[in-house]
C-alpha positions as CSV (number, residue, x, y, z in Angstrom):
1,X,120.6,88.3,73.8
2,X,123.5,87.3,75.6
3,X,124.0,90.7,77.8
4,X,123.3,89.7,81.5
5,X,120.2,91.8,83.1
6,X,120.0,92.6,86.8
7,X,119.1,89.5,89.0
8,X,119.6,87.0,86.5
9,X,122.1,85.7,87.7
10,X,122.2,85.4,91.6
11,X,125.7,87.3,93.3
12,X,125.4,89.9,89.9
13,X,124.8,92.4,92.4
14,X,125.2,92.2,96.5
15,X,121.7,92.9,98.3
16,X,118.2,92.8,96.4
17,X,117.9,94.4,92.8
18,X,115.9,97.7,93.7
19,X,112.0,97.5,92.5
20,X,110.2,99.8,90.9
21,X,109.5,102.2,93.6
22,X,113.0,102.3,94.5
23,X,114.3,103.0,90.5
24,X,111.5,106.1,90.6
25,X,112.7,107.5,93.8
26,X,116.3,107.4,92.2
27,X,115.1,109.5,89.5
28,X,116.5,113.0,89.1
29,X,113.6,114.3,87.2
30,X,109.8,115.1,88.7
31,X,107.7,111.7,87.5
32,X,104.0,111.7,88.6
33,X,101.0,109.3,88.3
34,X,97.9,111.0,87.4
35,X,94.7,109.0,87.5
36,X,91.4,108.7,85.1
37,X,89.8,112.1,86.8
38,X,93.2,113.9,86.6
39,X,94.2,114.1,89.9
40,X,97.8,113.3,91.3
41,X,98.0,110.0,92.6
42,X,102.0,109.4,93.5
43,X,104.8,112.4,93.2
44,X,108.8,111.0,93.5
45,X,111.1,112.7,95.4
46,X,112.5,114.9,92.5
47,X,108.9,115.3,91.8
48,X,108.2,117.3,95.3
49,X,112.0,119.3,95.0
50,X,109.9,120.5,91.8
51,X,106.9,121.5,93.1
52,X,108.1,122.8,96.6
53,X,105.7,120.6,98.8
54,X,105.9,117.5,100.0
55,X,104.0,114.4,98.0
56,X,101.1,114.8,100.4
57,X,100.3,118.4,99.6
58,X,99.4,117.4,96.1
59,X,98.3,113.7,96.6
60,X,94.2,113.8,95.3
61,X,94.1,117.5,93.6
62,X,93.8,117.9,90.3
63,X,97.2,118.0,87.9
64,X,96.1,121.4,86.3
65,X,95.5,123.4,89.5
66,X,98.8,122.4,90.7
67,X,100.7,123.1,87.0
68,X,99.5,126.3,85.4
69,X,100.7,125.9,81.7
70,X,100.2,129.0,79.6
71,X,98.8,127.7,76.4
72,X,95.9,126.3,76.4
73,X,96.2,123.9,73.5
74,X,98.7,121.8,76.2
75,X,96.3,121.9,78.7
76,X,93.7,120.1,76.4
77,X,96.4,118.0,75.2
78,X,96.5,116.8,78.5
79,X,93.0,116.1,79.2
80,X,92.8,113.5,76.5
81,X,92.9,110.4,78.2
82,X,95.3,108.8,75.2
83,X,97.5,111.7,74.4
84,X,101.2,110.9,73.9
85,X,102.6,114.6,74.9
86,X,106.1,115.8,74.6
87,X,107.5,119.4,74.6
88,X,109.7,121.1,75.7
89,X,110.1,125.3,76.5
90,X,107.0,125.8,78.3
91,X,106.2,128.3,81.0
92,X,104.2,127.2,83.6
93,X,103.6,127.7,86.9
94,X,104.7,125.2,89.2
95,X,103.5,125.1,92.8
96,X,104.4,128.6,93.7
97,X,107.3,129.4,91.1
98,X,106.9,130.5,87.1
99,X,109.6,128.2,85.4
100,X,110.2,127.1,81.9
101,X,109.3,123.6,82.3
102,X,110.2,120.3,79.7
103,X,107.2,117.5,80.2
104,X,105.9,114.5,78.6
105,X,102.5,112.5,78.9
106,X,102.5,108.6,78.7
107,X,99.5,107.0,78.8
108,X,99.2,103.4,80.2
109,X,97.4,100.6,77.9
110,X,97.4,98.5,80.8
111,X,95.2,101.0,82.9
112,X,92.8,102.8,80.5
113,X,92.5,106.6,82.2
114,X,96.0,107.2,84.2
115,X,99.0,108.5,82.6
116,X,102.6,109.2,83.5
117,X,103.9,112.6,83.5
118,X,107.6,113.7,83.8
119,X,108.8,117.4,84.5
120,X,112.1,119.4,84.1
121,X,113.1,122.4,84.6
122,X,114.2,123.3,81.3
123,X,115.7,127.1,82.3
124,X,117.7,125.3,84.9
125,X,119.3,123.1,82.4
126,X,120.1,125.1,80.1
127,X,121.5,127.9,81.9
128,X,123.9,125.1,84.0
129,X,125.2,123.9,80.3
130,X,126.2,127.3,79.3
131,X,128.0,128.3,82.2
132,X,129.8,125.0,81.4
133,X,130.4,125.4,78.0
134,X,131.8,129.2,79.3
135,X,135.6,129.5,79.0
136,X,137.9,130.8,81.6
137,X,138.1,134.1,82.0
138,X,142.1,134.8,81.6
139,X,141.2,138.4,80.2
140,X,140.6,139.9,83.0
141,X,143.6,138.5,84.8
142,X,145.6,139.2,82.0
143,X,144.3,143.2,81.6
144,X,145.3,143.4,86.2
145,X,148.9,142.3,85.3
146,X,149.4,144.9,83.3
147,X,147.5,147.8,85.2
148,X,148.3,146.6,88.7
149,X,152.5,147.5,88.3
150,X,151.9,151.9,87.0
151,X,149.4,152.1,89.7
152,X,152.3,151.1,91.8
153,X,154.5,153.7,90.7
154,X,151.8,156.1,91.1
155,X,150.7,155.7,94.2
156,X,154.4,155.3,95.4
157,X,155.0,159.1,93.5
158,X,151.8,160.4,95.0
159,X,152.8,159.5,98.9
160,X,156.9,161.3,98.0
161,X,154.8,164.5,97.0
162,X,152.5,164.3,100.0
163,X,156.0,164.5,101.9
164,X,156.8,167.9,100.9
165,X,153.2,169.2,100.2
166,X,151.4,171.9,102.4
167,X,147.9,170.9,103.9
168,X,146.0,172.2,100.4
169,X,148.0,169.7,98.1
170,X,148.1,166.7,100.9
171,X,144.3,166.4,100.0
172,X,144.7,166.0,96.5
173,X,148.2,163.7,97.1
174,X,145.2,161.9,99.4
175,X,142.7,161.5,97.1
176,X,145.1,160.5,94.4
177,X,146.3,157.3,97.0
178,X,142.6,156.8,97.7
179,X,141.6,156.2,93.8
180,X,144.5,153.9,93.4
181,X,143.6,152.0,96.2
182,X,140.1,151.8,95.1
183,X,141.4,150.6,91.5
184,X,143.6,147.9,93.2
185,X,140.8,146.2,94.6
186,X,138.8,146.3,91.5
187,X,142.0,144.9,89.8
188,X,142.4,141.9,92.8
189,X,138.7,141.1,91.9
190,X,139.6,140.7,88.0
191,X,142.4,138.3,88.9
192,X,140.0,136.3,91.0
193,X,137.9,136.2,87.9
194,X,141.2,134.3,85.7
195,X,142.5,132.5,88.4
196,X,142.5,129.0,86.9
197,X,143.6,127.1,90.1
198,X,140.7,126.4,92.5
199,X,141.1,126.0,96.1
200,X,141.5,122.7,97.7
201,X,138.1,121.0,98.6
202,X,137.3,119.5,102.3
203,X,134.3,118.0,103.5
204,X,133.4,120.7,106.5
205,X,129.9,121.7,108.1
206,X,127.9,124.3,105.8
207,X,126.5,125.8,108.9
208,X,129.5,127.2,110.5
209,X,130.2,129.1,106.6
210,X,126.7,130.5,106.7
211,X,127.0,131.8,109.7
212,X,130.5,133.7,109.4
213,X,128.9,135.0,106.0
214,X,125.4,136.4,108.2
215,X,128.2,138.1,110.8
216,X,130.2,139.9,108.6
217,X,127.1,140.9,106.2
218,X,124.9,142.3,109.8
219,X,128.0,144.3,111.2
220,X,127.1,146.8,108.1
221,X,123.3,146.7,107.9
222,X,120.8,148.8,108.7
223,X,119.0,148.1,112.3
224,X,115.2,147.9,110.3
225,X,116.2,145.6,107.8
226,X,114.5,141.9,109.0
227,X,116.6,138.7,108.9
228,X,115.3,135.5,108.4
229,X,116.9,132.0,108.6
230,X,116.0,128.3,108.1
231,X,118.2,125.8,108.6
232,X,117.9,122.1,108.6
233,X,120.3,120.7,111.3
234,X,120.5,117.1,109.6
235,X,122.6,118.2,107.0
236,X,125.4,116.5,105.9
237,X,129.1,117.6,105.8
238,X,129.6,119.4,102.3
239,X,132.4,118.9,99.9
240,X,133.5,122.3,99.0
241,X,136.1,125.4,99.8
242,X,134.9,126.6,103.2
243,X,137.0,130.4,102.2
244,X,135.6,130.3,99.0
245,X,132.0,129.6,100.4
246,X,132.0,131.9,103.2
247,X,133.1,134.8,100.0
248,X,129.9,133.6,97.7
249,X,127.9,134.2,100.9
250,X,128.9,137.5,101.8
251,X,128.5,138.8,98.2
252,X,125.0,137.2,97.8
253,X,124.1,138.1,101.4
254,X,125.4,142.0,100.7
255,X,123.6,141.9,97.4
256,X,120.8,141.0,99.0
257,X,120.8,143.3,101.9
258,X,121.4,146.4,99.5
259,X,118.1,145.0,97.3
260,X,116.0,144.9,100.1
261,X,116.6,148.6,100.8
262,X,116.1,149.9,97.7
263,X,112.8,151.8,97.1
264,X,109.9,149.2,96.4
265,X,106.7,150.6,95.0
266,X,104.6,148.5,97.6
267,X,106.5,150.0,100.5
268,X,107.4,146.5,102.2
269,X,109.4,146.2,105.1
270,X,112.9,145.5,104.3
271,X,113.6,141.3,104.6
272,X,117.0,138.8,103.8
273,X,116.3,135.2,104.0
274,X,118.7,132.5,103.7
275,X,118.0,129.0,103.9
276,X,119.5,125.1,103.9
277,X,118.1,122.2,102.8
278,X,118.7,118.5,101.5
279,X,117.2,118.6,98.0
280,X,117.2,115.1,97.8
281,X,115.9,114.2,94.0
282,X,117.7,117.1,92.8
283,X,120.8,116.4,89.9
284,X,122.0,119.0,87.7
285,X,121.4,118.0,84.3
286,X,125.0,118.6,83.0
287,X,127.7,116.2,82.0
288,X,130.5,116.0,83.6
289,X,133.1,113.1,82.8
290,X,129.9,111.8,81.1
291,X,127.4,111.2,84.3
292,X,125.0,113.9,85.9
293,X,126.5,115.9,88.4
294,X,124.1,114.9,91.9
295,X,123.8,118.2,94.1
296,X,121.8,117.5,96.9
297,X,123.0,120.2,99.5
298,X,121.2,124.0,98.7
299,X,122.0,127.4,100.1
300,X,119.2,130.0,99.1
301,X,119.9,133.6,99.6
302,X,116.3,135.6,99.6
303,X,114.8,139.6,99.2
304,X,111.8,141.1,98.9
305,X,113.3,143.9,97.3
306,X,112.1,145.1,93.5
307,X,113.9,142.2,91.6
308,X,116.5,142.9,89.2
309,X,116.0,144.6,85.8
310,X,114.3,141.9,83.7
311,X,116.6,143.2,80.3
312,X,119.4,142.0,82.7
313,X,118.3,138.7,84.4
314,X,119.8,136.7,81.7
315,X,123.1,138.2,81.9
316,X,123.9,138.8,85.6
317,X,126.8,136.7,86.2
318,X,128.2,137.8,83.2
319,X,131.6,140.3,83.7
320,X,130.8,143.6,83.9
321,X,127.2,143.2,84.4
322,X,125.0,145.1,87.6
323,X,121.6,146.3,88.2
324,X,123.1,149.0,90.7
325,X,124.0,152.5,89.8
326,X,127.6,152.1,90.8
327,X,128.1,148.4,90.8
328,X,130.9,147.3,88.6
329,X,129.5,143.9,87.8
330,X,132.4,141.4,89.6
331,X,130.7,140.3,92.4
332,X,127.6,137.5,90.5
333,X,130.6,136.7,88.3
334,X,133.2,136.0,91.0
335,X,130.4,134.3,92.9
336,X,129.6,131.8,89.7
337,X,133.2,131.2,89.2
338,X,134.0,130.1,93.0
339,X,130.7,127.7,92.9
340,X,132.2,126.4,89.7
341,X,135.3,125.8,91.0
342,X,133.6,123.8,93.7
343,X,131.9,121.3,91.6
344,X,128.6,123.4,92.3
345,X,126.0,125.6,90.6
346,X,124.4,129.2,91.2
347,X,121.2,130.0,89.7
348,X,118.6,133.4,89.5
349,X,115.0,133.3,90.3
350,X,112.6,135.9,90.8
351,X,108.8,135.2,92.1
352,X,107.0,137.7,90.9
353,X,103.8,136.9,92.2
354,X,105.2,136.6,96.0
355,X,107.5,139.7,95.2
356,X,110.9,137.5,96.4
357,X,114.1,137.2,94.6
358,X,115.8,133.9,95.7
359,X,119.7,132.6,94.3
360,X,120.4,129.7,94.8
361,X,123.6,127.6,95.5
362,X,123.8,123.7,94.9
363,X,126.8,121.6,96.4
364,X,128.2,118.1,96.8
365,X,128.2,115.9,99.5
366,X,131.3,114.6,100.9
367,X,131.4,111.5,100.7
């Protein structure tokens, strides 16, 4: 073969050629070494972003008590100290989340006994490549052109009559300005929607965006509802829109401040939790310009309220979708679209077992 491979040749590449611990940690999927009596023996970094813990949490227990998989025909598949495993689709339990995992199990014929095993979160994928594959919404900008100019004229005709009205028509000539100022705003949401201009990106500090987003989202909350925040302090600079990140905030903050009061059948004291991090081995698995799309910096907007209808969890960022008796279903879409326009991604979870509902917001670094 004439093609040159790495270190070959000395000055093909400036510094050392990474070894092999180095090429794992760079992986952007969960890889981990499981020994001859089926306990975890090395997790990479993508590894512990998958199971929520760090390497040391898992290092010596067994694989299955830290991956639940639902059918048990995997689970003995994976017992076999010479199976070759690969599916894809299954639901597991992963540390303390239920996800729709993809895995495969490589044994090693140099060391009878221990095996490779590689994770993915296949849900994740899959929802990330759709909302790419999604087209523009230039409907709904299209539809507020043409509503946005007679609700003009009537509003203007309804503020002449309230001119020469008496007191019992003025609050009918009010109401009728009310409604068409309630309609306008609905309409200025639809535009957002088809806007196909993003805002310019800058590299700023998440922190100060989060924080603007908690102050405006307390100033209408009730006194018992309980907010939590973790934040890690090391973080980066973000490449992003700091308007349009301070909007997804609020709406995800106020969606989850309105879910935490609702009625719960356990009766738990109202929380919100948002959190940072540095998800270091994390890369959405979408193309873009044909390479992954790395997206390391995570915003993740918690409730313990009730969760959202389950007939609806596949759809709620879809136009004109919402779990609340009067929502009108632009707020999870505007929020995906401005997280799009940033390079980013928004995605739904809902722990059932610890009876949380997190969303969560990946973004670049700037660089």
């Amino acid at each position: 073969m004439n093609a040159k491979t790495p270190g070959n040749t000395p000055g093909d590449f400036p510094g050392d050629t990474p070894g092999p611990r180095e090429q794992i940690a760079g992986l952007n999927f969960a890889m981990l070494l499981i020994g001859p009596d089926m306990a975890i023996r090395e997790v990479n970094p993508a590894g512990e972003d998958l199971l929520g813990a760090s390497a040391s949490r898992f290092t010596g227990r067994a694989l299955l008590d830290c991956l639940e998989l639902a059918e048990p025909r995997f689970r003995d598949s994976i017992e076999d100290p010479e199976a070759q495993l690969v599916a894809r689709g299954l639901d597991a339990v992963v540390g303390d989340r239920r996800l729709r995992v993809n895995l495969t199990v490589s044994a090693l014929p140099s060391h009878p006994g221990w095996r490779i095993v590689t994770l993915s979160d296949a849900s994740q994928g899959e929802r990330f490549e759709e909302q790419e594959r999604r087209p523009a919404l230039r409907g709904p900008a299209v539809l507020a052109h043409e509503i946005k100019n007679p609700l003009a004229a009537i509003r203007g005709a309804a503020q002449l009559l309230a001119r020469k009205a008496g007191d019992s028509e003025a609050k009918l000539t009010t109401l009728i300005r009310d409604e068409v100022d309630r309609i306008a705003q609905l309409i200025d949401r639809m535009q957002r929607l088809g806007r196909e201009r993003p805002d310019p990106l800058a590299p700023f500090n998440l922190h100060g965006a989060v924080h603007r987003a908690l102050e405006t989202v307390r100033l209408t909350s009730a006194p018992d509802l309980t907010w939590r925040e973790e934040f890690d302090p090391s973080l980066p600079l973000v490449l992003a829109s700091e308007g349009a990140l301070v909007q997804v905030l609020v709406n995800l903050l106020a969606n989850a401040r309105d879910a935490a009061m609702l009625p719960h059948p356990h009766e738990f004291a109202p929380q919100v939790a948002i959190r940072t991090r540095f998800a270091s081995g994390l890369a959405m698995r979408v193309m873009r310009l044909g390479r992954s799309v790395r997206l390391p910096i995570e915003v993740q907007v918690s409730d313990n309220g009730p969760g959202i209808d389950p007939a609806l969890a596949d759809h709620i960022f879809e136009p004109f979708v919402s779990s609340k008796a009067n929502g009108q279903g632009l707020g999870l879409a505007l929020v995906q679209k401005l997280v799009r326009d940033m390079g980013g991604r928004v995605s739904h979870e809902r722990d059932h077992q610890a009876g949380w509902t997190h969303f969560r917001v990946h973004l670049p670094v700037a660089r």
